[in-house]
C-alpha positions as CSV (number, residue, x, y, z in Angstrom):
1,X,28.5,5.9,-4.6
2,X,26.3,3.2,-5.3
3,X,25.4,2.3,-9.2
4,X,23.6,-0.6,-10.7
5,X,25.5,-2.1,-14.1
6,X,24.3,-4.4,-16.0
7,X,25.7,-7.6,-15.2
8,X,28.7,-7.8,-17.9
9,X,31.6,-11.1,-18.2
10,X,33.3,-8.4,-15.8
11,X,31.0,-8.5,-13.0
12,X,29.4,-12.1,-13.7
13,X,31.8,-14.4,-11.4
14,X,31.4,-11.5,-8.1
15,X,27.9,-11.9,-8.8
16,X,27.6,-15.5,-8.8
17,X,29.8,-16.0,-5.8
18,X,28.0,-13.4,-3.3
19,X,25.9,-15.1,-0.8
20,X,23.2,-14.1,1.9
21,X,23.8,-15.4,5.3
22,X,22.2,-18.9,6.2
23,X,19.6,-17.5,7.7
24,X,18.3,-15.5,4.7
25,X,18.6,-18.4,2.7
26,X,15.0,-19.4,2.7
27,X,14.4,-15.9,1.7
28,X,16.1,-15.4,-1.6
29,X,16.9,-17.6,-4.6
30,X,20.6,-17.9,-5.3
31,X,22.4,-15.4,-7.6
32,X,23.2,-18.3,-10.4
33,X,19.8,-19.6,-10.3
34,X,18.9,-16.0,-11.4
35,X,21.5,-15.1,-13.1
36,X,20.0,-19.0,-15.2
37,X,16.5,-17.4,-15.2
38,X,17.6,-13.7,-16.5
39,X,18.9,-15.9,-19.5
40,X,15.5,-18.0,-20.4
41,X,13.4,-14.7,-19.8
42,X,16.0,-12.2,-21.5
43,X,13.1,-10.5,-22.7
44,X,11.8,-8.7,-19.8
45,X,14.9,-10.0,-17.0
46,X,17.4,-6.9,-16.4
47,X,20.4,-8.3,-14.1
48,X,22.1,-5.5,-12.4
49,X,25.2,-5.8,-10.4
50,X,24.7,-3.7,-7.0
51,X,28.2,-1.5,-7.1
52,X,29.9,0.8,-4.6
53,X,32.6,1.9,-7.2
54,X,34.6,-1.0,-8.5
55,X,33.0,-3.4,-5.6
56,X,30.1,-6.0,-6.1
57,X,28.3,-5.9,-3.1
58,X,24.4,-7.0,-4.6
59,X,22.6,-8.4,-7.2
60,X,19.2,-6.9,-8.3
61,X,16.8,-8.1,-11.5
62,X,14.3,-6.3,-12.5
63,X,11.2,-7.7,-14.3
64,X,11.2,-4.8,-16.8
65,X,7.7,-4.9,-18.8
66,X,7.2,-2.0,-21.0
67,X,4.1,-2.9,-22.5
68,X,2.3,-3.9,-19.4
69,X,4.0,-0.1,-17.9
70,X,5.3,-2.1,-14.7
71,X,8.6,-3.2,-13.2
72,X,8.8,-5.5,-10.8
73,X,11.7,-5.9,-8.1
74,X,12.2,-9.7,-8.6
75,X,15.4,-10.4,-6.8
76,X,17.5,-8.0,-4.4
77,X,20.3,-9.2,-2.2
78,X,23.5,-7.5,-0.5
79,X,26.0,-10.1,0.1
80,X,26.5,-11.0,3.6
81,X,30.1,-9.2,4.1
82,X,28.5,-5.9,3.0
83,X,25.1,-6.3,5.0
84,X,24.3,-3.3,7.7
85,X,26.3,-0.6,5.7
86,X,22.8,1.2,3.9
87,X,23.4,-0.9,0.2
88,X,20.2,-2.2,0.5
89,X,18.1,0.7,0.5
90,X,20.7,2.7,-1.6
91,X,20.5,0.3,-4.5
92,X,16.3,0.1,-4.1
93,X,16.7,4.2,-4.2
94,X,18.7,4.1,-7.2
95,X,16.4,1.4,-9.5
96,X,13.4,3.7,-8.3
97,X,15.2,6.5,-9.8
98,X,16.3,4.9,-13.2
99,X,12.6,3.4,-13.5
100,X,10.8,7.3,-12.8
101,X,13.5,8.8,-15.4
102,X,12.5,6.1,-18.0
103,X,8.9,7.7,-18.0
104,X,7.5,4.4,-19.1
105,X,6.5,3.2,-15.9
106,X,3.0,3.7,-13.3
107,X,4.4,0.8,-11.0
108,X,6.4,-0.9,-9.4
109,X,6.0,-3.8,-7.3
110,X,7.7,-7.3,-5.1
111,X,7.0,-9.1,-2.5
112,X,8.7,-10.7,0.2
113,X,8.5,-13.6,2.5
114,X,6.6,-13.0,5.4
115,X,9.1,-13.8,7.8
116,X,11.6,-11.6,6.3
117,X,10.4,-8.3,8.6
118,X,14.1,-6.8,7.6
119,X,12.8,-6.8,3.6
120,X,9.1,-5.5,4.7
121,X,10.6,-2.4,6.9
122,X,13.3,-1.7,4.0
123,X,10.7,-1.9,1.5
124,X,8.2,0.4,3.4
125,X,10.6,3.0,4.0
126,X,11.5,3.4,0.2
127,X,7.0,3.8,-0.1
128,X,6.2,0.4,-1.3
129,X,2.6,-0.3,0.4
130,X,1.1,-4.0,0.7
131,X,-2.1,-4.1,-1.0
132,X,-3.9,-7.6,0.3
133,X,-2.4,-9.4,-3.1
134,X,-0.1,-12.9,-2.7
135,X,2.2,-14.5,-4.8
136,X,2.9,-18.1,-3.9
137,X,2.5,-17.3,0.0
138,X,4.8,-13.9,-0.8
139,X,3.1,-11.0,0.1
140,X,3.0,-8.2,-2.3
141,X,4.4,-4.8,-2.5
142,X,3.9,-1.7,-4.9
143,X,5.0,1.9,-5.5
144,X,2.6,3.5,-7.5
145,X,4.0,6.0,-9.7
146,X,1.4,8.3,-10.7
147,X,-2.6,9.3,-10.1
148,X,-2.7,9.2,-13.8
149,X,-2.1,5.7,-15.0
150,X,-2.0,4.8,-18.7
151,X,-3.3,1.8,-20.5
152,X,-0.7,-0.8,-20.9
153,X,-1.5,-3.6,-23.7
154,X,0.1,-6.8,-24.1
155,X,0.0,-10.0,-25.6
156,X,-1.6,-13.0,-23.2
157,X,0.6,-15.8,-22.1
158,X,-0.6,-19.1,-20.9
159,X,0.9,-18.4,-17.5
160,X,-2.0,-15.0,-17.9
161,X,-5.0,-17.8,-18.6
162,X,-6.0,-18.0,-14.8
163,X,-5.7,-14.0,-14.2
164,X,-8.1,-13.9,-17.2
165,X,-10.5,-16.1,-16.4
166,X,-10.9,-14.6,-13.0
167,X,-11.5,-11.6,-14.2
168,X,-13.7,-12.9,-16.9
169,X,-15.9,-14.5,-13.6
170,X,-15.8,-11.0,-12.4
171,X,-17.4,-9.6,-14.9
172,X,-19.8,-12.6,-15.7
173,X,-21.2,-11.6,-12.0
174,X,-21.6,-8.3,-13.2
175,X,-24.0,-9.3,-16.1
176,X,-21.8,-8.3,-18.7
177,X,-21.9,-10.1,-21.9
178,X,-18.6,-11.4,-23.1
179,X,-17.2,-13.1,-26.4
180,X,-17.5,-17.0,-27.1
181,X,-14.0,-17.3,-26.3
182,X,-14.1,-16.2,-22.9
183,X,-17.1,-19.3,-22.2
184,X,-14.5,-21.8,-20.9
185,X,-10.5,-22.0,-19.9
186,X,-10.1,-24.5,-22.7
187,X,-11.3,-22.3,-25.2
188,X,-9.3,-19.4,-23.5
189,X,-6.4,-21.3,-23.7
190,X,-6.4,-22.4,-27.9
191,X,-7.2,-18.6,-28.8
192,X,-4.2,-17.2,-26.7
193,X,-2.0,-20.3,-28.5
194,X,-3.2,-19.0,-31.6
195,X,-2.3,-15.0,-30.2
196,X,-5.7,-14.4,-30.8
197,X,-6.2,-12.2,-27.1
198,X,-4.7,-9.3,-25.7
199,X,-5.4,-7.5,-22.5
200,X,-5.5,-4.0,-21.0
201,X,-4.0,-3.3,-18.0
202,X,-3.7,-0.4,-15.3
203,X,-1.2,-0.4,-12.2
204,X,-0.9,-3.9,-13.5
205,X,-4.5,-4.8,-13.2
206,X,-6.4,-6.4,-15.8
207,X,-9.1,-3.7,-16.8
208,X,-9.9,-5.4,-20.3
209,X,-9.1,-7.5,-23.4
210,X,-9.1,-7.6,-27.1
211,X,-10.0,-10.7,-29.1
212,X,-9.5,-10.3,-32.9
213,X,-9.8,-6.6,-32.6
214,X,-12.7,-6.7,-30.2
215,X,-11.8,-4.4,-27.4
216,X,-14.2,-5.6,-24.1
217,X,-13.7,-3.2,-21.1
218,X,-15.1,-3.3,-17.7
219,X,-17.7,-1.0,-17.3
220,X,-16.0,0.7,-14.6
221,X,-12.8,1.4,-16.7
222,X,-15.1,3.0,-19.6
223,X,-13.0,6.1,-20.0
224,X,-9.9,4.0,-21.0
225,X,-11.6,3.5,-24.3
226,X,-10.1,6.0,-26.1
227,X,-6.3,4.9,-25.0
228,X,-7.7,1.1,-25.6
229,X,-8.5,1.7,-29.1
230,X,-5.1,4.0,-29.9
231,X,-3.3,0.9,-28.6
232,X,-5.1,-1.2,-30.8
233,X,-4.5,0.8,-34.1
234,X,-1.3,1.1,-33.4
């Protein structure tokens, strides 16, 4: 029966040493290099060994973001000696399972290389749909959990400064007024060193933000508010 653990000092050297074929190579980032990045991002990174009982047969790590409500699938692989037996949409089956028990989540999402057509049919059979978005070329996936999102709330990064600012053109175009801050990137960016901004999110998607307890919303996300100020007071 297939299980994901945590990847332990047990599992950590069958981890490391799976591989994909050469082939797939282009399509996934090796297991160490992960395994590297789980470390620097131990906040959100979740490492799983893929196990059919006491067997390693794939690696999975999960981008698990509570306070944005959102999990994304950011590496899967099933080692090229156990490739065609099912693991790979076992183990997707299972880390959709463990994320709906949680009941923390609206979404999950990935992407995948465009030439990888084995990821994109695996992927669409589990009921991840594409939805137009890219990630560095990768075309993304999600599984939307529920009709009936909730607001997610969470500090802005510096890597969030250009998904803010587009959205702050978005709504610019609209005719909204915004704060100062939100005038020019530069300005932007010394506010979020300072952990001045947050932002709402649905599905993932920026709906808002909240600059020294200022909560701006777009206009078409107005019945949020009441969620948006809870998080706030919180």
């Amino acid at each position: 029966m297939i299980r994901l653990e945590t990847v332990s000092e047990k599992t950590f050297s069958s981890v490391a040493r799976l591989k994909v074929s050469p082939e797939q190579e282009q399509f996934v980032s090796s297991n160490l290099v992960s395994l590297a990045q789980a470390w620097l991002y131990y906040d959100f990174a979740k490492p799983f060994a893929i196990m059919d009982d006491d067997t390693v047969v794939g690696f999975m790590m999960l981008d698990w973001n509570e306070d944005e409500r959102t999990v994304g699938v950011w590496r899967m692989m099933i080692g090229q000696d156990f490739q065609g037996r099912g693991y790979g949409r076992a183990a997707m089956e299972e880390a959709i399972r463990m994320i709906r028990e949680a009941e923390k989540f609206d979404m999950i999402y990935l992407s995948y290389v465009p030439e990888n057509t084995a990821a994109q049919k695996l992927y669409a059979s589990c009921g991840f749909c594409e939805t137009g978005e890219k990630i560095d070329d990768e075309i993304v996936m999600k599984l939307f959990l529920t009709d009936q999102p909730k607001v997610g709330y969470a500090l802005v990064k510096e890597y969030n400064i250009e998904e803010i600012m587009e959205w702050t053109d978005k709504e610019k175009a609209k005719g909204k007024t915004l704060p100062p801050i939100l005038s020019s990137a530069e300005l932007l960016q010394t506010a979020v060193k300072n952990k001045q901004v947050k932002m709402f999110l649905i599905m993932g998607e920026v709906i808002g933000l909240c600059i020294d307890d200022e909560i701006v919303l777009s206009d078409e996300y107005a019945e949020y508010l009441e969620q948006a100020k809870e998080k706030v007071n919180a």
